[in-house]
C-alpha positions in Angstrom: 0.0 0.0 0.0 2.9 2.6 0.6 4.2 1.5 -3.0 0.6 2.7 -4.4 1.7 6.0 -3.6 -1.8 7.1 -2.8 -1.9 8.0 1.0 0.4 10.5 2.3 2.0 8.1 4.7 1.2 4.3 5.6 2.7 3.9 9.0 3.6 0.3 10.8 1.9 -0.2 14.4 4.9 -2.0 15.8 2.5 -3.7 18.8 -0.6 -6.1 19.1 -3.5 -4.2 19.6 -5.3 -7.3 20.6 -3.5 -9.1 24.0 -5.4 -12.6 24.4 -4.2 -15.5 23.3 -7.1 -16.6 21.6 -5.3 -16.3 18.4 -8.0 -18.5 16.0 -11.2 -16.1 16.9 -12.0 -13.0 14.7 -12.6 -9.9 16.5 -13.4 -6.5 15.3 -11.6 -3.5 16.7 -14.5 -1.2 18.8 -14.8 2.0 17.7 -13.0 3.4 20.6 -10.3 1.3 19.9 -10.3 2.8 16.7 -9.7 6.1 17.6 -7.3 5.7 20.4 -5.0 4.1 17.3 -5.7 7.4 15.5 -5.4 9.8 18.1 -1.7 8.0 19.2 -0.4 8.0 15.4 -1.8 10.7 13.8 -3.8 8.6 11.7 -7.0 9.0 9.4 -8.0 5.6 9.3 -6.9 1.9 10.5 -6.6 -1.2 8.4 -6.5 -4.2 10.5 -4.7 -7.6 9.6 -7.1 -10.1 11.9 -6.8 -14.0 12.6 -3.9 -14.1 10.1 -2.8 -18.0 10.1 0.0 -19.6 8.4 0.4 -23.6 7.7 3.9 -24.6 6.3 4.7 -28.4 5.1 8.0 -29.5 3.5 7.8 -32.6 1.7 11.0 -34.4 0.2 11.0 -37.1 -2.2 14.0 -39.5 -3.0 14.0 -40.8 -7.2 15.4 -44.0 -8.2 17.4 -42.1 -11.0 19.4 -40.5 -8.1 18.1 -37.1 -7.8 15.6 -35.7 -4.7 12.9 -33.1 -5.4 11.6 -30.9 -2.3 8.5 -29.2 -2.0 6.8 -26.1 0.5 3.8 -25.7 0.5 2.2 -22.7 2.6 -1.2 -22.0 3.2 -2.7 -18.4 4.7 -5.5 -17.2 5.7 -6.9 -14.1 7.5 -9.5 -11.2 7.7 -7.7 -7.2 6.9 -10.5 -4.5 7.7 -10.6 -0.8 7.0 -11.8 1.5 9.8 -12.4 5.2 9.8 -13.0 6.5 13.6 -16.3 8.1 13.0 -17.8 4.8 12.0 -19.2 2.0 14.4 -18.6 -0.9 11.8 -15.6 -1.2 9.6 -16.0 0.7 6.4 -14.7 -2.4 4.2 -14.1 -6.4 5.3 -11.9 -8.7 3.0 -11.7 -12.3 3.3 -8.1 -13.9 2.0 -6.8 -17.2 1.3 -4.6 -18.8 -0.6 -1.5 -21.0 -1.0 2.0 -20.8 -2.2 4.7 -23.2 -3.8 7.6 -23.9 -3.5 9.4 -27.0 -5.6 12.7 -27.7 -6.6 14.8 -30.9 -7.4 18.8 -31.6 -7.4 21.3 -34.2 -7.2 21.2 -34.4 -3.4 19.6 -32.9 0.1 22.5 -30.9 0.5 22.3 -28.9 -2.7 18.3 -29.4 -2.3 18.4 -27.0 0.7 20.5 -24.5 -1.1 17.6 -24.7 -4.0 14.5 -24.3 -1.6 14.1 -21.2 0.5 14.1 -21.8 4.2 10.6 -21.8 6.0 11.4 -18.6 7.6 11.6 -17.0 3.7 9.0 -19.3 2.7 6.7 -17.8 4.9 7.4 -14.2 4.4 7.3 -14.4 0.6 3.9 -15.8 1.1 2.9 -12.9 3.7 4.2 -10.6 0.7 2.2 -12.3 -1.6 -1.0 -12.3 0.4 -0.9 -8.6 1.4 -0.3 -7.9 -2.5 -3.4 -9.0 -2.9 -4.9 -8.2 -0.5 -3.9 -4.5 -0.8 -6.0 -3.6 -4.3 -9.0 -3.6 -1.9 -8.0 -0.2 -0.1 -6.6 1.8 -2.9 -7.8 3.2 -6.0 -6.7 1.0 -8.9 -7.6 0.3 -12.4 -10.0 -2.9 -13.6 -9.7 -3.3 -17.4 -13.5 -4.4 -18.6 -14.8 -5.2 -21.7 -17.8 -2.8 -23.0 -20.1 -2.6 -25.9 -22.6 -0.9 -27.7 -25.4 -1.8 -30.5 -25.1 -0.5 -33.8 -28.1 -1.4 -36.5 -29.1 0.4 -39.6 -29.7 3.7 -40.9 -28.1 7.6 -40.3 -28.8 8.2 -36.4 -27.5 4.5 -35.5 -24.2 5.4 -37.6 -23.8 8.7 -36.2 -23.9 7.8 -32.7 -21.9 5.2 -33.2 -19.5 7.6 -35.0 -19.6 9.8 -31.6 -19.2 6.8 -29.9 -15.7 5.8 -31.2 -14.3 9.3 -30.8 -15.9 9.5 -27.4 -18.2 11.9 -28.1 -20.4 10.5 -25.0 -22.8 13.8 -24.8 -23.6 13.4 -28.9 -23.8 9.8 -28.9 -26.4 9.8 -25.8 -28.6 12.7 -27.8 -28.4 10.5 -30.7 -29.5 7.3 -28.6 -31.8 9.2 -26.7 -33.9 10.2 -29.9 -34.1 6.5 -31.5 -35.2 5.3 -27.9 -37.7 7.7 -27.9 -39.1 7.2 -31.6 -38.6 3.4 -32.1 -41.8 1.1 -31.8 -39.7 -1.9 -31.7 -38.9 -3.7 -28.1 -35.8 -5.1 -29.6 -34.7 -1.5 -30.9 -35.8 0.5 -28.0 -33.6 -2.2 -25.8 -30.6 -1.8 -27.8 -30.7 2.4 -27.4 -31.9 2.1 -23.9 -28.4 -0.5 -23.2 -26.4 2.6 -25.3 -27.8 5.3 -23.0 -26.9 3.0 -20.1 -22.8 3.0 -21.3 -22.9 6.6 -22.1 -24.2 7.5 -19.2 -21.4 5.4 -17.5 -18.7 7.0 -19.8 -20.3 10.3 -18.2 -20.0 8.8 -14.7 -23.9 9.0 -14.7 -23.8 5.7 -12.7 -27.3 5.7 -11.2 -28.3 7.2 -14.6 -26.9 4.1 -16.2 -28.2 1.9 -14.0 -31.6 2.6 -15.0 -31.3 2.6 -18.3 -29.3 -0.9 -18.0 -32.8 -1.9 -15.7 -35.2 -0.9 -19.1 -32.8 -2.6 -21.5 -32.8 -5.6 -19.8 -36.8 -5.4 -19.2 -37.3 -4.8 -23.0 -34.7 -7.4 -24.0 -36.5 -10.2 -21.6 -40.3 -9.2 -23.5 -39.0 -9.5 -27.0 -36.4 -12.5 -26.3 -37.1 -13.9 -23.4 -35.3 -14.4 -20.2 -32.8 -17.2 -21.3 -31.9 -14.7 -24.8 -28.0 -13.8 -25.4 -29.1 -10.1 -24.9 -31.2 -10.3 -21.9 -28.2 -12.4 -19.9 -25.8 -10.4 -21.5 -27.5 -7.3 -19.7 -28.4 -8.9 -16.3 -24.6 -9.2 -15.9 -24.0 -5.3 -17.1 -26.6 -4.8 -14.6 -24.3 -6.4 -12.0 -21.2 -4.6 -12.8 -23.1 -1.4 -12.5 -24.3 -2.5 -8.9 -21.0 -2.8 -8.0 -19.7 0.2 -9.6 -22.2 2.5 -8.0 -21.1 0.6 -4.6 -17.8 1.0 -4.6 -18.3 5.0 -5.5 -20.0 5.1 -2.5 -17.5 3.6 -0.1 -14.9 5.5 -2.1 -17.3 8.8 -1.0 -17.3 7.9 2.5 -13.1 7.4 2.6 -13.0 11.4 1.2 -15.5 12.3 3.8 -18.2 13.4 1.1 
């Protein structure tokens, strides 16, 4: 997270906040908690790293030809929250596992050991692994996503597709706007009505665009049905949108707005 160069400072609390030994129970920090961290450090927010186990097996095999192959294999788990002191509940929760590898062969155990990392490295290249991971969940970063837009005969479809391509986005919605409005066809009306909803995401219209997505998707299910290409492809645009206008919000709440 300090790499991201996003915050002004991401600073290490060099002590256990929690002091039982009850290692394998998740707890959530109180909100007091929370704000003693932030009033000792100087802090805006906390991110927590809770219930954070480690399991480490090393497994050696011996070959006829006259060669041994070693393996590590590390699993992790854990729960890192977000906290901002003027909220009860953590502002974002995030669930990680995974596992790591490690496997290497050579002539003999001697030379083996010099191949495979020790379990002390083992274990923190998989604590770096996790937290890269992990880390993508609390600062802004970039999804690449696959849109699309309907295109279909005659001078206003080719013109807003025309804006479209030279992102044009306030054209091509005034173009889509009009055929939505004149078409009689479902089919048709559902193919502007999915346009509107991408422009108005190119605009960062997001609740815009999720409406629109919502009428596409109804007019696509009455002239195809629910099980058509269009009307699943536009359930899961619906989805992404959901998500979108979610993550806005908690992205909102982290500037204070």
């Amino acid at each position: 997270m300090a790499d991201m160069s996003y915050f002004n400072d991401v600073l290490l609390y060099h002590d256990a906040v929690r002091k039982d030994d009850v290692y394998y129970e998740d707890k959530k920090l109180t909100q007091d908690q929370v704000q003693a961290l932030c009033d000792e450090t100087g802090s805006d927010a906390v991110i927590s790293l809770d219930r954070m186990l480690f399991e480490s097996r090393k497994n050696v095999v011996a070959f006829a030809e006259g060669y041994v192959e070693g393996e590590i294999q590390v699993k992790m788990s854990g729960v890192v929250r977000g906290y901002l002191p003027s909220r009860p509940n953590p502002l974002a929760t995030v669930y990680v596992a995974d596992s790591l590898f490690f496997m290497e062969d050579a002539p003999n155990l001697i030379l083996l050991d010099r191949y495979l990392p020790s379990s002390e490295n083992a274990l923190r290249a998989s604590a770096e692994y996790i937290g890269a991971k992990a880390s993508p969940n609390f600062v802004p970063h970039w999804n690449s996503e696959t849109r699309w837009y309907y295109n279909a005969m005659g001078s206003r479809w080719k013109e807003a597709s025309a804006y479209a391509q030279s992102e044009k986005w306030d054209k091509a919605v005034e173009h889509w706007m009009h055929l939505y409005e004149k078409s009689n066809s479902p089919k048709a009306k559902a193919k502007a009505a999915s346009n509107l909803a991408l422009g108005n995401e190119m605009k960062t219209n997001l609740d815009e665009a999720y409406e629109w997505a919502n009428k596409s998707y109804e007019l696509f299910k009455k002239s195809e049905g629910e099980d058509g290409k269009n009307t699943k492809l536009l359930a899961l645009y619906i989805e992404v949108l959901r998500n979108r206008i979610r993550s806005d919000k908690k992205l909102n709440m982290q500037f204070g707005e």
